[in-house]
C-alpha positions as CSV (number, residue, x, y, z in Angstrom):
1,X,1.9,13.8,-0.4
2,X,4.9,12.1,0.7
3,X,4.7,8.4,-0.5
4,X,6.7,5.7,0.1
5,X,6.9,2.2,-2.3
6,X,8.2,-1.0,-2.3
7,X,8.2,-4.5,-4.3
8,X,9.7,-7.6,-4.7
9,X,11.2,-8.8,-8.3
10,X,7.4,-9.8,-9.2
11,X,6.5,-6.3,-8.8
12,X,10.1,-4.4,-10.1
13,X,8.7,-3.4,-12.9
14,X,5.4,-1.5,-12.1
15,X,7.3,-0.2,-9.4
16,X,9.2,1.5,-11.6
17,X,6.0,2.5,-13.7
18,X,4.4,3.8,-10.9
19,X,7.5,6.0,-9.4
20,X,7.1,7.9,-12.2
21,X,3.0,8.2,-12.1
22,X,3.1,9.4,-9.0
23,X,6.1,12.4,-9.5
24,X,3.8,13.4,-12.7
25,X,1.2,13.4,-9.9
26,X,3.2,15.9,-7.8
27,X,3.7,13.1,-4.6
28,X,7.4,13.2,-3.0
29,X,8.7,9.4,-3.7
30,X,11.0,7.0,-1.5
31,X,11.8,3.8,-2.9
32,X,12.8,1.5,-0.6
33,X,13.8,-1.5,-3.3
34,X,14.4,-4.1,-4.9
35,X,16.0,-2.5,-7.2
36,X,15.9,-5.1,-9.9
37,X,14.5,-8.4,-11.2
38,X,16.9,-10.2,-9.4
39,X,14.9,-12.4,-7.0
40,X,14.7,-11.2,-3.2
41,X,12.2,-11.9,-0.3
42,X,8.9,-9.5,-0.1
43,X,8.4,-9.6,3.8
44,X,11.4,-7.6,5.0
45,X,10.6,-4.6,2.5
46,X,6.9,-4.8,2.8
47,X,7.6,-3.7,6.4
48,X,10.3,-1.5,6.1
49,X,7.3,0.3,3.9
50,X,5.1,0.0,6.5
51,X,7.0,0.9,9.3
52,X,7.2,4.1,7.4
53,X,3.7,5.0,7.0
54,X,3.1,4.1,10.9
55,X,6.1,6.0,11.9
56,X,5.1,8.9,10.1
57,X,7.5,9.4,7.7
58,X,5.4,9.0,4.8
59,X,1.3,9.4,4.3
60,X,1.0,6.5,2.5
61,X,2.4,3.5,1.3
62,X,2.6,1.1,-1.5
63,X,3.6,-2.2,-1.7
64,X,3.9,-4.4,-4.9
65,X,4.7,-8.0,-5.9
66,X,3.7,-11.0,-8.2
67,X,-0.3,-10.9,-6.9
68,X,0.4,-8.2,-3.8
69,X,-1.5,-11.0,-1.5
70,X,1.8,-11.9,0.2
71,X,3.2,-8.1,0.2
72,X,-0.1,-6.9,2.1
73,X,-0.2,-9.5,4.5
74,X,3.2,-8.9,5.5
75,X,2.6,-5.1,5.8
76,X,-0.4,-5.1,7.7
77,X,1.9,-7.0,10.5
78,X,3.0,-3.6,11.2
79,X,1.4,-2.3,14.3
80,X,-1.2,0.9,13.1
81,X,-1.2,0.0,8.9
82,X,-4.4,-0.8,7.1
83,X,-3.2,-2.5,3.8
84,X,-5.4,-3.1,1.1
85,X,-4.9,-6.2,-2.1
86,X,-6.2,-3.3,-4.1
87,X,-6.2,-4.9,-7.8
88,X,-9.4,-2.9,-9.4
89,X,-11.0,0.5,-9.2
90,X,-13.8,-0.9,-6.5
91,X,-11.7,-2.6,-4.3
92,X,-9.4,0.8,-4.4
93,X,-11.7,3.8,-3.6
94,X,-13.8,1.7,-0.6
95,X,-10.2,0.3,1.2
96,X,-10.2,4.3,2.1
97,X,-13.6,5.5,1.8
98,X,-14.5,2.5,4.7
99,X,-11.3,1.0,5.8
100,X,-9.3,4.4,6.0
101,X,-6.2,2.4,4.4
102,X,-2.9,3.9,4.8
103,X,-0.7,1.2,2.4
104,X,-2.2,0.1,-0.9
105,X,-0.8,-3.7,-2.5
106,X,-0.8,-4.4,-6.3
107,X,0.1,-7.6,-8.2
108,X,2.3,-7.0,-10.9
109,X,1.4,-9.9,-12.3
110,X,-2.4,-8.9,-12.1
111,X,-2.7,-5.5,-13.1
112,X,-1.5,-3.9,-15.9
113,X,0.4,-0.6,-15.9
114,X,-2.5,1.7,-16.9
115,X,-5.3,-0.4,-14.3
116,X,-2.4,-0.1,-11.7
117,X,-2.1,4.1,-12.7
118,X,-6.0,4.2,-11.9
119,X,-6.2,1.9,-9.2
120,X,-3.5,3.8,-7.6
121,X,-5.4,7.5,-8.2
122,X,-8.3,6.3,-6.8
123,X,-6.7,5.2,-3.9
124,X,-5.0,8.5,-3.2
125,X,-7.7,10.5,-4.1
126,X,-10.3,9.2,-2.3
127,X,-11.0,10.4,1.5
128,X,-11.9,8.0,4.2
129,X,-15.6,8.8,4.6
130,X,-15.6,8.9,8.5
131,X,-19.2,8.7,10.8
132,X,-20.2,4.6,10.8
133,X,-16.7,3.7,9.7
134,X,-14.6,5.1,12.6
135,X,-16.2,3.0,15.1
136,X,-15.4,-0.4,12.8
137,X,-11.5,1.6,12.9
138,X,-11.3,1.6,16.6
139,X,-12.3,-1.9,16.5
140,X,-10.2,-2.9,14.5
141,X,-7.2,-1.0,16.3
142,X,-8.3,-2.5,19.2
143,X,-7.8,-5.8,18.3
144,X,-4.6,-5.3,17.5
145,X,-3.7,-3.7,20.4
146,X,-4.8,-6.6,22.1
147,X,-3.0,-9.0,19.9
148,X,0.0,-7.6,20.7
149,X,0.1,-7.6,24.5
């Protein structure tokens, strides 16, 4: 699966960790920064991940920072993305099985690297379950729609 990440300085670090999780995992990575402690703005790469996933170019995303509240606001901004605060196993395998969600957000600050390496498997492993949940989908895709006219 082709998967594309991103963080702030909160989340550099398990960025990092979870690069390499998911190439021992077999997923094609693009990192699309920070690339280092230094501090930086969250918004402007939380989209530039999301754009991404809605645009096609990647399956899924991942977006990272101090608590990941801020970075999956700002990504679900994105026309077409589902992000999901996804800092335990629960909230991780029922943002797809329910919520279809195509960008997953992590705190680094929250989560340690071995929760994050879980939370993260569940997430990708876990297929949206479909039948009473596509209707709540459209819904929700249709409220954005309308939003953005």
């Amino acid at each position: 699966m082709r998967v594309v990440i991103g963080s702030d300085h909160a989340g550099f670090d398990l960025k990092q960790h979870l690069i390499g999780t998911l190439k021992e995992l077999g997923h094609e990575i693009e990192d699309l920064g920070t690339h280092s402690t230094d501090p930086v703005d969250y918004p402007p790469i939380c989209a530039a991940v999301a754009r991404c996933v809605a645009e096609g170019q990647a399956e899924r995303g991942v977006v990272l920072g101090g608590s990941g509240q801020g970075e999956q606001i700002s990504a679900n901004k994105v026309h077409g993305i589902r992000a999901a605060l996804c800092n335990d196993l629960y909230a991780a395998r029922f943002s797809r099985l329910h919520n279809d969600a195509n960008v997953i957000s992590m705190g680094g600050r929250v989560v340690g690297t071995g929760l994050a390496d879980e939370i993260l498997e569940v997430w990708l492993n876990t297929e949206f379950q479909g039948g009473r949940h596509v209707p709540r989908i459209t819904e929700i895709a249709k409220i954005e729609e309308d939003e953005c006219q």
